[in-house]
C-alpha positions in Angstrom: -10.4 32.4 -18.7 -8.0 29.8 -20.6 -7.2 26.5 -18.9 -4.6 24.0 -20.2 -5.3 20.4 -19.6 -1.9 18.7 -19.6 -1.6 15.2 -21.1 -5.0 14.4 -22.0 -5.5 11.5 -24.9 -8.7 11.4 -27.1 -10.5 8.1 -27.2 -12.9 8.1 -30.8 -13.9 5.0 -33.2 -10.7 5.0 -34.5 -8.5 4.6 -31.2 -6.5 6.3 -28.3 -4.6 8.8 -29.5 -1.1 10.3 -27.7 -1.2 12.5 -24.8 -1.2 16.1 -25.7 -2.0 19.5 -24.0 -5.3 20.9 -24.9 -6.6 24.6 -24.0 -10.4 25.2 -23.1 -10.5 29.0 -24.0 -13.7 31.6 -24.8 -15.7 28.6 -24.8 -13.6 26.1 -27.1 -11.7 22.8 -26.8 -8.4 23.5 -28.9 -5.0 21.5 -29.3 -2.4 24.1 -27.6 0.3 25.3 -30.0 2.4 27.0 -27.1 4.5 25.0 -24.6 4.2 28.3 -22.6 2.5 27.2 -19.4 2.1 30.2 -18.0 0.4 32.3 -19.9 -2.6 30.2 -18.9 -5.1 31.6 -15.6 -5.5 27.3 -15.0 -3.3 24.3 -15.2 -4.4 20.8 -14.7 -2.8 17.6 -15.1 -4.6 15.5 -17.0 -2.4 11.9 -17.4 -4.5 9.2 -17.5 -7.3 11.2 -18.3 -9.6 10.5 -21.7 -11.4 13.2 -23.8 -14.1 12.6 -26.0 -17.3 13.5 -28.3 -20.3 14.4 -25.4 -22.0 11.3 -24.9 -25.7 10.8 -25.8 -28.5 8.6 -24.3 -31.1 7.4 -26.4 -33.6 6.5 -23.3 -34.0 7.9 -20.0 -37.1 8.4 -17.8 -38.0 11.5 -15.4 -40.6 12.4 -13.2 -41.3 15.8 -14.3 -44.3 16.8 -14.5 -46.2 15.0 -11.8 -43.4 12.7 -9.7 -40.7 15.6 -9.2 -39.9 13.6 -6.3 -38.2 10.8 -8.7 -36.9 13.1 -10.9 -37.1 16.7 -11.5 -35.6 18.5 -14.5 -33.1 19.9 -12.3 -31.7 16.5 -11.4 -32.0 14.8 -14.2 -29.8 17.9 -15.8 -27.5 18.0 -12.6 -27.3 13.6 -13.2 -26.2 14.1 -17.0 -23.6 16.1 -16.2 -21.9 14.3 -13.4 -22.3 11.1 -16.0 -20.8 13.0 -18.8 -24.1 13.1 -21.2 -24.6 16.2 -23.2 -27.9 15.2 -24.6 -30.3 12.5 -24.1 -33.7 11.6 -25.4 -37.0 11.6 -22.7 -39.3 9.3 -22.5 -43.1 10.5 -22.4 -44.3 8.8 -19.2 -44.6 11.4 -17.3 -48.0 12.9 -15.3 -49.5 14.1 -17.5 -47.9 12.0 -20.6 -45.6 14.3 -22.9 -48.4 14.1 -25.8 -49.0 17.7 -27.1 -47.1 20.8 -27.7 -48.1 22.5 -24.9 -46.5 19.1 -22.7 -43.4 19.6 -25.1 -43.1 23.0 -24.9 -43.3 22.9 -20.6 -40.1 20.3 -20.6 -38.0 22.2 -23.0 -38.7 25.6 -21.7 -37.8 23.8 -18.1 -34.8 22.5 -19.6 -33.5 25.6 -20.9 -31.2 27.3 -18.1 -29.3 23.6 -18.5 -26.7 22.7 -20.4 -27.7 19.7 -21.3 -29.8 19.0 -24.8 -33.0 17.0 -23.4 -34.6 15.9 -27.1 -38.5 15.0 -26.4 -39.5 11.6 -27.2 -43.5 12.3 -27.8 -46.4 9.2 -27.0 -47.9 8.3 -29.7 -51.1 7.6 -28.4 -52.9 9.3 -26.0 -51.8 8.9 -21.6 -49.8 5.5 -23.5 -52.9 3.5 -23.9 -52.1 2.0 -27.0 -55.5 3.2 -29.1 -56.2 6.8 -30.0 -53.4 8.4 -31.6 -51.9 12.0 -30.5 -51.8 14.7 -32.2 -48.5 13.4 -34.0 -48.3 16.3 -37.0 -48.9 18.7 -34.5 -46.3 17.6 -32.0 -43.8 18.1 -35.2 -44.9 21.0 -36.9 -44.8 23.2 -33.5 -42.2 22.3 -31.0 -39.9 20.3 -33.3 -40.3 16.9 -32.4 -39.4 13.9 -34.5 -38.8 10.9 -32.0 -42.0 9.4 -31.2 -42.9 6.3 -29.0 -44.7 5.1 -25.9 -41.6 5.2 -23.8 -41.3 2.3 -21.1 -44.9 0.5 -22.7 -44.9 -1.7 -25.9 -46.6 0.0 -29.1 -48.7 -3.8 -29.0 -51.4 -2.7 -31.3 -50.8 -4.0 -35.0 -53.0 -1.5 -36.6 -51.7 1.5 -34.7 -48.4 0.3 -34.9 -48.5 0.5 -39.2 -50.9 4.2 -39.1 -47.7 5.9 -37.1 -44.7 4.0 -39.7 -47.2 6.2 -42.1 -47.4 9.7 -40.1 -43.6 9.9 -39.5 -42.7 8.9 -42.9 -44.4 12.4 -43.9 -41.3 14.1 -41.8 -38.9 11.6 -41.4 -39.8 11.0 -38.3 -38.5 7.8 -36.0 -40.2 5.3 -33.9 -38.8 4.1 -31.0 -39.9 1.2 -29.7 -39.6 -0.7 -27.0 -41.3 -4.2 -28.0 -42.3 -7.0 -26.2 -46.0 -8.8 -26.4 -47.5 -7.7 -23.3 -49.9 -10.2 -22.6 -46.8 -13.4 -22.8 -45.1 -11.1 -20.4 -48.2 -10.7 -18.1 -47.3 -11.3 -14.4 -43.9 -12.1 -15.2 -41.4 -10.0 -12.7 -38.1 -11.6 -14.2 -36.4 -13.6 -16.8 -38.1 -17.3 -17.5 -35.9 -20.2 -17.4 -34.6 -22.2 -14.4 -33.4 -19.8 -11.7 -37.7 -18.3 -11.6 -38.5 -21.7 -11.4 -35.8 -22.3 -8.3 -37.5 -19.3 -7.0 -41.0 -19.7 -7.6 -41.3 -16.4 -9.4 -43.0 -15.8 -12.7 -41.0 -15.1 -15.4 -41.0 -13.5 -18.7 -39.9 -15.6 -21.4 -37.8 -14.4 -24.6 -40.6 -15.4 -26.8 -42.6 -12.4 -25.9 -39.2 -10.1 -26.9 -38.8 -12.4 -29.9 -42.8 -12.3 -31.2 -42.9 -8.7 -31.1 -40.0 -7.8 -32.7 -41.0 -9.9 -35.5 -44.0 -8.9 -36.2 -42.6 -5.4 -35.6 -40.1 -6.1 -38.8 -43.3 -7.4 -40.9 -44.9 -4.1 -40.3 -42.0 -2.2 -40.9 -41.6 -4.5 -44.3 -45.3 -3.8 -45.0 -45.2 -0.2 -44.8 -41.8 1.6 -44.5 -40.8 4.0 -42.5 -37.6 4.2 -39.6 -37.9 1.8 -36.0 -35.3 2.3 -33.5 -35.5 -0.9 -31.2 -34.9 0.1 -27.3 -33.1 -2.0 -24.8 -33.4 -5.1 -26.9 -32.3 -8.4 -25.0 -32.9 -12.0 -26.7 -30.4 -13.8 -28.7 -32.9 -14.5 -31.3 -33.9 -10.5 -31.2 -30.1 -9.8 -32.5 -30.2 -12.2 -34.7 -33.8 -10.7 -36.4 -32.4 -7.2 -36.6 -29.2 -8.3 -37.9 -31.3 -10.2 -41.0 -33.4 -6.9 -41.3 -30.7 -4.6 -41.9 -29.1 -6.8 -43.8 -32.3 -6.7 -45.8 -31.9 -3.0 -46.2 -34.7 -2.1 -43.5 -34.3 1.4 -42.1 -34.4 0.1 -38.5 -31.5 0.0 -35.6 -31.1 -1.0 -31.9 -29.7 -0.4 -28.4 -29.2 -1.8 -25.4 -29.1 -1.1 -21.4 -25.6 -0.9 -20.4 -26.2 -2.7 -17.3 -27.9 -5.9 -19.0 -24.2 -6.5 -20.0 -23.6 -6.6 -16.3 -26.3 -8.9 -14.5 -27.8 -11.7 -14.9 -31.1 -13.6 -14.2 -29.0 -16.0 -11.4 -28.4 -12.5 -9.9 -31.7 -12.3 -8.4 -31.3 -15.3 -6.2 -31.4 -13.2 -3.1 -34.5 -11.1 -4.4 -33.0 -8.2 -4.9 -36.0 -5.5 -5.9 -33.0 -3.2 -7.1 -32.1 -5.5 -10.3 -35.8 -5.7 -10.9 -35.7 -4.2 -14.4 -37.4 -4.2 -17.9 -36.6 -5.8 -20.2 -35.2 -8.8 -17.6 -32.1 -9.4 -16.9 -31.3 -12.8 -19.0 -29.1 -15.8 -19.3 -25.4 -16.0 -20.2 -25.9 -17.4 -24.1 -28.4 -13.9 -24.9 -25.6 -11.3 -22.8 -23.0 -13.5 -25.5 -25.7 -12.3 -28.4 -25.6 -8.9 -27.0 -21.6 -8.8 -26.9 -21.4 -10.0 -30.7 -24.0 -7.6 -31.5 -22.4 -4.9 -30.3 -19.1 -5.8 -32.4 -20.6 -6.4 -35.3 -22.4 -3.5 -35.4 -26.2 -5.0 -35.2 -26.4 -2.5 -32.0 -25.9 0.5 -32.5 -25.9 2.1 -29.0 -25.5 2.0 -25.1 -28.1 3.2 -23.2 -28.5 3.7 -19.7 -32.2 3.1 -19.5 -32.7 5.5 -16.1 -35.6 4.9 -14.5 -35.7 6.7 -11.3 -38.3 4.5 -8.7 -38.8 6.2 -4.7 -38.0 4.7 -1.7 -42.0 3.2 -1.3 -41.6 1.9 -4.8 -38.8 -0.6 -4.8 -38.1 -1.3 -0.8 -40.4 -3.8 -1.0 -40.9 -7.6 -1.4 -40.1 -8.5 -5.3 -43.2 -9.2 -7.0 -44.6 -5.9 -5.5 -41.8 -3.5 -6.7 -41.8 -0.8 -9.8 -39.2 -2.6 -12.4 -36.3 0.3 -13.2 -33.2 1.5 -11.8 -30.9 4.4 -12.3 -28.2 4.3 -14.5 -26.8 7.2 -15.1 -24.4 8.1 -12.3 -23.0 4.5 -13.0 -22.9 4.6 -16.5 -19.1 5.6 -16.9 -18.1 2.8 -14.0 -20.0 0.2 -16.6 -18.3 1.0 -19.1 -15.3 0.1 -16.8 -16.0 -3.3 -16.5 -16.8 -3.8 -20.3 -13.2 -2.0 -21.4 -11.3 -5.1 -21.5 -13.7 -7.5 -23.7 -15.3 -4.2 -25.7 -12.2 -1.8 -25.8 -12.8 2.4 -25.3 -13.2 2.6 -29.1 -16.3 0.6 -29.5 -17.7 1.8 -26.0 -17.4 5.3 -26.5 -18.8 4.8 -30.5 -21.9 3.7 -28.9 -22.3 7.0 -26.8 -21.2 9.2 -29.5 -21.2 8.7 -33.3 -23.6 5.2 -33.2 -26.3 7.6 -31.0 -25.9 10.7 -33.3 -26.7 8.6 -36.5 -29.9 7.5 -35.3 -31.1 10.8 -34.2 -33.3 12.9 -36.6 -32.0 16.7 -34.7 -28.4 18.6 -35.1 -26.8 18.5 -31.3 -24.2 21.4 -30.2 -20.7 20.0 -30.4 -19.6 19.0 -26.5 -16.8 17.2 -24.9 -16.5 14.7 -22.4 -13.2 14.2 -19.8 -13.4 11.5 -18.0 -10.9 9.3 -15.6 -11.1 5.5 -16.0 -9.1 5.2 -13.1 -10.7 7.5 -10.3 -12.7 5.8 -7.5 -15.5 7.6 -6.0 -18.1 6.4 -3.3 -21.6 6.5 -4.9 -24.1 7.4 -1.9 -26.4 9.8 -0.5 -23.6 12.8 -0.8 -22.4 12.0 -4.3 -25.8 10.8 -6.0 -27.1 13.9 -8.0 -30.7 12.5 -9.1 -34.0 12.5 -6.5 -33.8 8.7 -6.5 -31.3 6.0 -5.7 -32.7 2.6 -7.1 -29.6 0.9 -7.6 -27.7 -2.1 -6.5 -24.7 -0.3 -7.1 -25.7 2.6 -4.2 -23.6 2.6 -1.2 -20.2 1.4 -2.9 -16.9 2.1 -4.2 -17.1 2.6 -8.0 -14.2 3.1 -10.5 -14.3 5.3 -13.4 -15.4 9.3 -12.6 -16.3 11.9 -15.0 -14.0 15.2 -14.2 -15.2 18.0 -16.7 -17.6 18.6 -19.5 -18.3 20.9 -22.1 -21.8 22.0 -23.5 -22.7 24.8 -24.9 -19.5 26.7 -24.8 -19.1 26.1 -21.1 -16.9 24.4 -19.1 -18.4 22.5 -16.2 -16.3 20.4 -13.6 -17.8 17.7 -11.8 -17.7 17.5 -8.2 -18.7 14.3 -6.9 
């Protein structure tokens, strides 16, 4: 079956390009070379509509095995497609953690019938405790994985920390980490500064971003080896990782889309739904962010899903999981950062910044999206088990039309 889209431009690094006709035909995006409409079994016009490289997320959370409820494979697959993401990387913490091969090889057999590429990221200790290391080699050698971390904990242990920059340098492996000191966040439920002292809430302070990621870099200068930084937050974290690549240190960095959105005086009404982790912070670290993201210290957008049930966040503050979704909502983020980031940078971050930090070939995929299309995200249109969101029950703008994995074409009904 051939379809012609009519008018559709390509957004890549290097710009918008001009409205052309494209043909989707025996399971391939091609530029049409006919102005012969009607040879074609579809036509759709596409003006105003943007096609791109399949995006990629770098960090997003399920609840399969063991909290299905959350998030089962089948939503999380049926969630990347509506948000336009041909691949994205899991996190271990499940029930039971993704730390053998036979835990790898249940997610990826699961996964598949879907179109989507879910790319394992294995715990690199055993149930995420931060001492006795997992079977690492073994992981590798047998089902193929070469992202390793402890997913939503902090890799705090120095020791353990410098023995895994030394097992994954045996396979170029990567280590993502997502680093803060635990113990200067302890008890803290949101960002430090004035607005948790208005509120009488705890708070976790940069310092405990900025220590670990320090340290981190001396490790990493000590013994080698490739650090990915998750969802990184702090002015002065920026500014570290710029100085170490700069240095020539084999390490690079992301960010949740959505700390670009909110802020720490956000919570002023105790909202459990922007209770996340890392913090949402003040205005001079989301300017750090911005410039990071120019400059090309960050190197991707993530949307940092983290499904959470009703019973876990519909509570009072201090007592709610940290985490929201942010799939569905990704492509109406990215909305609101067009005008001060541009598509070009934006859609680098999801595409060709993501790809380069990956250690696995992905299937070539497309993404057609409409920045302009207003959809109502609730209980009809939400794809994924959970709703954790501030943005739930609202008009959003920006919705994601078609995609294309794996030679199919899949339109997205929302």
């Amino acid at each position: 079956m051939s379809i012609l889209f009519k008018g559709l431009r390509i957004v890549n690094p290097e710009g918008i390009k001009e409205a052309k006709d494209y043909v989707f035909d025996n399971g391939e995006l091609i530029l049409s070379a006919s102005g012969n409409s009607s040879k074609f079994d579809q036509k759709i016009d596409a003006s105003g509509w943007l096609l791109s490289e399949g995006w990629i997320d770098l960090r997003c959370s399920m609840g399969e095995p063991g909290h299905e409820y959350k998030e089962s494979i089948e939503s999380l697959a049926e969630s990347l497609i509506a948000s336009g993401f041909s691949a994205a990387v899991i996190l271990p913490n499940t029930d039971p953690v993704i730390q053998s091969k036979g835990d790898v090889d249940f997610v990826l057999n699961r996964a598949k019938r879907y179109t989507p590429e879910l790319l394992i990221q294995g715990a690199v200790t055993k149930n995420t405790d931060g001492e006795n290391l997992t079977e690492i080699l073994d992981m590798h050698h047998q089902s193929g994985v070469s992202i390793f971390g402890e997913g939503v904990k902090p890799l705090a242990n120095g020791d353990r920390y410098m023995k895994i920059l030394q097992y994954l340098q045996k396979f170029n492996g990567v280590l993502f980490d997502h680093a803060y000191d635990p113990l200067l966040a302890i008890f803290g439920h949101m960002h430090e500064g004035e607005n948790s002292t208005m509120l009488g809430i705890k708070g976790i302070p940069n310092l405990a971003e900025d220590v670990a990621i320090q340290r981190n870099l001396e490790i990493i200068r000590y013994a080698g080896g490739r650090v990915h930084f998750q969802t990184i937050n702090t002015a002065k974290g920026v500014k570290l990782i710029r100085e170490a690549k700069a240095e020539g240190l084999n390490v690079t960095a992301d960010v949740s889309i959505y700390q670009l959105l909110f802020a720490d005086k956000d919570l002023m009404d105790f909202d459990p739904y922007l209770k996340v982790l890392p913090p949402f912070r003040g205005d001079s670290d989301r300017a750090a962010l911005i410039e990071g993201l120019k400059d090309g210290t960050i190197d991707a957008l993530v949307s940092n899903h983290q499904p959470e049930d009703l019973d876990s966040k519909f509570m009072e503050f201090d007592l709610a999981n940290f985490g929201m979704v942010g799939l569905q909502t990704f492509l109406p983020a990215l909305v609101l950062l067009e005008k001060e980031l541009g598509w070009e940078l934006l859609i680098q971050k999801v595409t060709s910044g993501p790809k380069a930090i990956l250690p696995h070939h992905l299937s070539p995929s497309w993404t057609i999206f409409d920045p302009n299309s207003e959809w109502l995200y609730n209980e009809k249109s939400n794809k994924s088990n959970s709703s954790n969101s501030p943005w739930f029950g609202k008009n959003l703008k920006g919705q994601v039309k078609y995609v294309i994995q794996k030679g199919q074409l899949i339109e997205v009904n929302v």
